[in-house]
N, C-alpha and C positions, 0 to 999 in steps of 0.2 A: 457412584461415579467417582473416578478420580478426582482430587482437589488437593493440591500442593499447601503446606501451611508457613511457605516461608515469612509470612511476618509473625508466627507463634516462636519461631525458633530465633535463641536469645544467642550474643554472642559468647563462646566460651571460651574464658578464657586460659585456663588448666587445658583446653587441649588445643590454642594456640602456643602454649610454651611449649607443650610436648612435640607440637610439631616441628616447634625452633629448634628444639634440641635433637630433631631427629636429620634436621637440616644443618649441623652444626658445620658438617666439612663441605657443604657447598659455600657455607658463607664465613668459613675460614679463606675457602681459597679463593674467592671474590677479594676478601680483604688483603691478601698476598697480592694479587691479580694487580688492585689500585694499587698498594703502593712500591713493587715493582714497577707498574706503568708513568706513574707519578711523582712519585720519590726519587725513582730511576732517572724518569727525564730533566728532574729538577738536577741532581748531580752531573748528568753529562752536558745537558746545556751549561752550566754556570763552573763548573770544575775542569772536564775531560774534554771540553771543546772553546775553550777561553785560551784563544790564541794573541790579543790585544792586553797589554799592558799599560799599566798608569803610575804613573809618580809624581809624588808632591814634593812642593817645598815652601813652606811657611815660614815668614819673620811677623814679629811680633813689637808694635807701635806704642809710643808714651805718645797721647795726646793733651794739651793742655786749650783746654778750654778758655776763651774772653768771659764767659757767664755762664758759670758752675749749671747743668745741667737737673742737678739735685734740688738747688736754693731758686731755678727759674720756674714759673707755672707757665709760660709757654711754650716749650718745647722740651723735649725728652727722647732722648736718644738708645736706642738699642740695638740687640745684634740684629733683625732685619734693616734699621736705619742704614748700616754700616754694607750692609749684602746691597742694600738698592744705591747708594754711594759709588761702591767698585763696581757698580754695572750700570751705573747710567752711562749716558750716550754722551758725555763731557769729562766724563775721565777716560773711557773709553777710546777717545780721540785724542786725548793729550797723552794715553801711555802708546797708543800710537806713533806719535811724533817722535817718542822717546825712543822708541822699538827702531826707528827709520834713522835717529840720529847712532843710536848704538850698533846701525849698519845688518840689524836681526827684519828681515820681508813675512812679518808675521803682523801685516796689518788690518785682518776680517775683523771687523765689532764685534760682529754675534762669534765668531769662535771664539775671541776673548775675553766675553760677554760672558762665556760657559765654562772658561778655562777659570773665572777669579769666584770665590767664596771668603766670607768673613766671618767670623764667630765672635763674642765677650763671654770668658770664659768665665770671667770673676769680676770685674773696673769697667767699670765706663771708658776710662781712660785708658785699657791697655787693650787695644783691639788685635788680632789676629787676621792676615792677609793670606790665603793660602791659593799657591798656583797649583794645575796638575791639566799636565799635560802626557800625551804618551811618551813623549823623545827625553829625559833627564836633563839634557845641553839648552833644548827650547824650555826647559821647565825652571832652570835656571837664569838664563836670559830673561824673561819675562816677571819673575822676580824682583831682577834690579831693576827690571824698569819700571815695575810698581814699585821699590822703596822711591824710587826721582820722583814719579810723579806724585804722590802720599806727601814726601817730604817739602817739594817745592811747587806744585801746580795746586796740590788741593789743598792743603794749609793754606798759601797763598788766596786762593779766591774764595773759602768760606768763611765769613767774616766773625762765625761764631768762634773758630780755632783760632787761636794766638800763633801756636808751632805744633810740630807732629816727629820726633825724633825715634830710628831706629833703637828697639834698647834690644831683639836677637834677630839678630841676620840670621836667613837661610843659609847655611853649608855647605849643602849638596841635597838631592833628589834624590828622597827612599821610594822606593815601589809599593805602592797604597796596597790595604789587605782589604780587598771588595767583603762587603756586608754576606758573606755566602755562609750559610744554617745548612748545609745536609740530615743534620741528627734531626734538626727540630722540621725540616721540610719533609721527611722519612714520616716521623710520629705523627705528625698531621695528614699523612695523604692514608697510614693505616687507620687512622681515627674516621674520616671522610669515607674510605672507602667501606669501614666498618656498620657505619651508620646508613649507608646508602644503599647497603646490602640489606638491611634488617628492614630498612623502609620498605624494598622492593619485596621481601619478603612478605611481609602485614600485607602489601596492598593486594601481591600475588594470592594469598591466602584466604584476604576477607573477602576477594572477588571469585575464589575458587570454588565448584558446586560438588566440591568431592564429600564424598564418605566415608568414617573411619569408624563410627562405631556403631552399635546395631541401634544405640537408641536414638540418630540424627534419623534412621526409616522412619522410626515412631513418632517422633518427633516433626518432620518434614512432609511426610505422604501418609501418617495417622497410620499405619500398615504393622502389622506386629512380625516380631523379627524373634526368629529362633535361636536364634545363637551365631554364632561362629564354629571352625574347626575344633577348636581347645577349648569352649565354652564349657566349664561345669554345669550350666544349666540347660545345655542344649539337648538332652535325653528327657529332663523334664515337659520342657518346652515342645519339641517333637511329639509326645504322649499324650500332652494334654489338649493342642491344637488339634490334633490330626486322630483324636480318640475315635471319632465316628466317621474316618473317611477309609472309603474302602482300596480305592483306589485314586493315587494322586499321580497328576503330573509332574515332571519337573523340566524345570528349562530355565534356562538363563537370559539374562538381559544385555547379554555382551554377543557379538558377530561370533559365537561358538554354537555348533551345533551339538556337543557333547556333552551331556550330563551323567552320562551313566555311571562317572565316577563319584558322583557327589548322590545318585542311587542306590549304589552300592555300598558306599560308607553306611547312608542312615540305613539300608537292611540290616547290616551289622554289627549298627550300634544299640539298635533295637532289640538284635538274638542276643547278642551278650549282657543286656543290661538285665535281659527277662532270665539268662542262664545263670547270673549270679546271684539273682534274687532266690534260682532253686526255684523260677516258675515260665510258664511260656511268657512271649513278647505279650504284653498288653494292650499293644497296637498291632492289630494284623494289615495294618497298611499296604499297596504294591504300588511300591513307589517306578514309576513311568520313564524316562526320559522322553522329551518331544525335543523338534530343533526347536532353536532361539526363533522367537516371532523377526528377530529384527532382519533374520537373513530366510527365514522360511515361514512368510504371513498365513500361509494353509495349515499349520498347528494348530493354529486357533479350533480349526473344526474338530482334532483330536481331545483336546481342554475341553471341551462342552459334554465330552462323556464320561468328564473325570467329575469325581465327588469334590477333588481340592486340587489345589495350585499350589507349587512351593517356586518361588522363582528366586535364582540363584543370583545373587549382585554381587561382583568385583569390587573388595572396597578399594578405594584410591581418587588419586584428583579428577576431575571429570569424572565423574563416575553417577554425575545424579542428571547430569542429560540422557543419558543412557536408560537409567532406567523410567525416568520420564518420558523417556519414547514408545518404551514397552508399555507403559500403564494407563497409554492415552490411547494406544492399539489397544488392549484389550479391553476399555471402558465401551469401546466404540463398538465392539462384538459384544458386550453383556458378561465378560468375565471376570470374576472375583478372584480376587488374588487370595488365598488362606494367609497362610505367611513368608517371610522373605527370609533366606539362609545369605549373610555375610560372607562370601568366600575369600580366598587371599586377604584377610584382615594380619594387620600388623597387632601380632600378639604381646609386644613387648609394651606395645602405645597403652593399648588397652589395660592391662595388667599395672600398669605404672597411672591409667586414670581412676583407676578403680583401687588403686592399693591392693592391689590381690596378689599374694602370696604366689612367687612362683610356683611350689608346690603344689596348688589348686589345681592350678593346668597340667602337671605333668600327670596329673594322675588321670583326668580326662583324656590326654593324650596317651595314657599305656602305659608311662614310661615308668 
């Protein structure tokens, strides 16, 4: 009876790489794919479609502390101190007043709220105010009306400041350079997409029930496997299997009804192998074609008056549902499979798991 041995069968790893590398230009251009899709949208959204402009203008504050900040243990001032300062809701309202007195109708909180940032780039004492707004004229404006209210409202009501004096005026509004990375948002969406291909790959792979070489049959369905097309042992293997069978079937496990070509090959490899020994074939074999059980289940009754079975497997992905279909058909009729022939096998795979010398095959091949 049929019995699958997929948990004898181990995972391998040599010919998951052999497969990556036979997959190399799908998951080249997967990785083109992402980061043209990626990298691309990163540039055109933040580059090729940034129609909004921003300009700063920063002056730069000497504060003088009443109780040096260093020598007190209660209190300690830094550049968030100084960011939650220009944004609370009491400076906020007095650079308002200032904005209303200076005749500038730019009095929303929260837009001014967003418009001020502060930074210590080096001193405690020398704080940084910066505006940025889109218009350069309002970015200006808004400016002086933080050095007034810095110089006289908020010096004024924090009782820690003694005074807070301008030491550089803003000049004028440059137009900020936005944080935008193309090269480095480029190398990361090829790196992402690189990686995301290779994963789908493994999992496409480890999930796949394909067959690529003759010994996953033996291995998988316990089934012995003749070779392949280019197989140097497939003449042996044909001989020694099929020494006492007089007549065999052949058919396939794929929706083909055709074998006569894969009949025709082993008559001929048969005469010629016995013609160059200088003796007849050693296997007087008459090898059959039958259609494929899977599109003509009435073959079966043909198989029962053969001596042996040779059934033909497509290697490739999917490829072991298939012949688990056949093998569960003909368990259920009483038939024994002799052995299985590999067809369409990827010779270069194989040749590259096994280290075998090009050569090997070409000679099996004729060439």
């Amino acid at each position: 009876m049929f019995e699958a041995q997929y948990g004898r069968e181990p995972f391998d790893l040599r010919l998951t790489v052999l497969r990556l590398i036979r997959r190399l230009n799908i998951i080249v251009m997967a990785t083109v794919l992402g980061t043209v899709v990626f990298g691309g949208g990163y540039y055109v959204k933040n580059v090729m479609l940034v129609t909004t402009h921003y300009y700063e203008a920063a002056s730069t504050y000497k504060v003088e502390y009443t109780d040096e900040p260093s020598k007190s243990g209660d209190y300690y001032i830094n550049e968030t101190s100084w960011n939650t300062y220009v944004q609370s809701g009491d400076f906020i309202g007095a650079l308002c007043e200032t904005l209303a007195e200076m005749g500038v109708q730019q009095c929303d909180s929260g837009e001014l709220a967003g418009m001020l940032s502060a930074t210590l780039a080096s001193d405690l004492h020398v704080p940084t105010v910066t505006v940025t707004a889109q218009e350069p004229e309002l970015c200006i404006q808004v400016e002086r009306a933080v050095e007034v209210t810095m110089t006289e409202y908020f010096a004024g009501s924090n009782p820690q400041i003694s005074r807070i004096t301008v030491i550089s005026q803003a000049r004028e509004a440059v137009e900020s350079e936005e944080d935008v990375r193309p090269l480095r948002a480029v190398i990361l969406s090829a790196v992402l997409s690189c990686f995301s291909a290779l994963v789908i790959f493994l999992i496409y792979e480890t999930g796949n029930d394909g067959i690529w070489l003759p010994a996953s049959i033996r291995r998988r369905y316990g089934l012995k496997c003749v070779g392949t097309a280019q197989s140097i042992e497939l003449l042996t293997n044909v001989e020694y299997i099929f020494k006492d069978v007089r007549k065999a079937a052949v058919c396939t496990a794929e929706d083909s009804a055709d074998c006569s070509q894969i009949a025709d090959m082993l008559s001929r490899m048969l005469q010629n192998g016995g013609a160059q020994a200088g003796n007849p074939p050693r296997v007087q074999t008459e090898w059959i074609p039958v259609p494929a059980p899977a599109i003509c289940p009435e073959s079966v009754k043909c198989m029962r008056k053969m001596d042996g079975v040779l059934l033909s497997v497509n290697a490739g992905s999917h490829a072991g549902r298939k012949i688990e279909r056949v093998l569960e058909f003909m368990a259920e009729q009483d038939i024994d499979v002799t052995a299985v022939f590999l067809n369409s096998a990827d010779e270069w795979l194989i040749r590259a798991y096994y280290l075998i010398p090009k050569n090997d095959m070409d000679k099996q091949a004729g060439k």
